[in-house]
C-alpha positions, 0 to 999 in steps of 0.5 A: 335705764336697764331692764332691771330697772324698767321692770322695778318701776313696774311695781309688784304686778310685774311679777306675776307677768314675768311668770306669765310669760315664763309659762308661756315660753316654755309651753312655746318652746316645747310646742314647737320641739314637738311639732319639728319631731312630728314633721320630721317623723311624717311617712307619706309613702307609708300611708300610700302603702297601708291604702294599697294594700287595703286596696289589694285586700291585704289588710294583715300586710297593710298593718304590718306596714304601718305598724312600726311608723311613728307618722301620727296619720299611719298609726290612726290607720292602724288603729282603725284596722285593728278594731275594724271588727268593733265599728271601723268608724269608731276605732278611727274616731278614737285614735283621732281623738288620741292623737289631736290630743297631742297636738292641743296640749299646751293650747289652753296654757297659751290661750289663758295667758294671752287672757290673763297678760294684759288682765294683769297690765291692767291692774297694775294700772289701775294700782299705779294710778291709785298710788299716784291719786293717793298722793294728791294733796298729801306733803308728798306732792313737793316731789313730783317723782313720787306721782310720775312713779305711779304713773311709770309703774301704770304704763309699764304694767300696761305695756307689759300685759300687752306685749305678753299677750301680743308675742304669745298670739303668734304661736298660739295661731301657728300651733292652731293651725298646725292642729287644723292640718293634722285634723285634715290629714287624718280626716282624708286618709280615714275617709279614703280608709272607710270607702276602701273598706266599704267597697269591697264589702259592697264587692263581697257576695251576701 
């Protein structure tokens, strides 16, 4: 049998799975285009710069080293020193908080229809399954197709779900944890930023 076919026997339950994983391809594949254009946009030897300069209490040059970088990690520094006059912890919490966002969108997508998938496979169980009991007894019996047809319809529905929600499982827990590590990048170079700061307002006479 083709696809086509497999997917016709299916019964109607089988459409709003070919949405669900449509969804969820796009959302894969534009998660993963923006995590290749992140990574390549990284600037380490920009951020060891922004802390040295902010080590040798050259804060307006530490900005105008970061300032033209896309790396996500130099833009939350500069964020941080240019409102450090507001609440240096603040700014950088804010920015943080800005660029995770990124990395999370697509996240909840992806997340509801590893959920929903096999939610839905187990409808159309249960449809093909009443479809086939319905038929018990009626004149319809004399041809068993039309049973196994609801049983097929039950199976394929269930195998569908899972498989949707088993293949969108990998990259949801790639792109997590890609989130995780940006989360930790930003965190170390914050802190190393603050105790920067803090010590040389601790060096600074009152």
């Amino acid at each position: 049998m083709d696809l086509w076919s497999v997917f016709q026997k299916g019964g109607p339950i089988m459409w709003p799975l070919l949405l669900t994983s449509l969804i969820s391809l796009a959302v894969v594949l534009e998660r993963l285009f923006f995590i290749v254009r992140e990574q390549r946009s990284r600037r380490p030897a920009v951020i060891a710069d922004v802390l040295l300069k902010v080590e040798q209490e050259k804060l307006p040059d530490a900005i105008a080293a970061g300032e033209q970088s896309d790396d996500f990690v130099v833009r939350t520094l500069v964020h941080g020193l240019k409102h450090r006059d507001s609440g240096l912890a603040n700014a950088l919490l804010q920015s943080a908080n800005q660029e995770l966002r990124r990395f999370s969108q697509g996240l909840t997508v992806l997340d509801t229809a590893i959920t929903l998938a096999p939610l839905l496979g187990l409808l159309g169980t249960v449809s093909g399954m009443i479809r086939s009991f319905g038929l018990l007894g009626s004149a319809e019996l004399s041809a068993p197709t039309v049973i196994t047809g609801g049983i097929a319809e039950a199976l394929i529905a269930t195998a569908a779900g899972l498989g949707i929600a088993i293949v969108a499982l990998i990259p949801f827990n790639y792109l997590n944890a890609r989130l995780e590590m940006a989360r930790h990048e930003i965190e170390d170079a914050s802190t190393r930023l603050e105790l920067l700061l803090l010590r040389q307002a601790e060096r600074k006479p009152t």
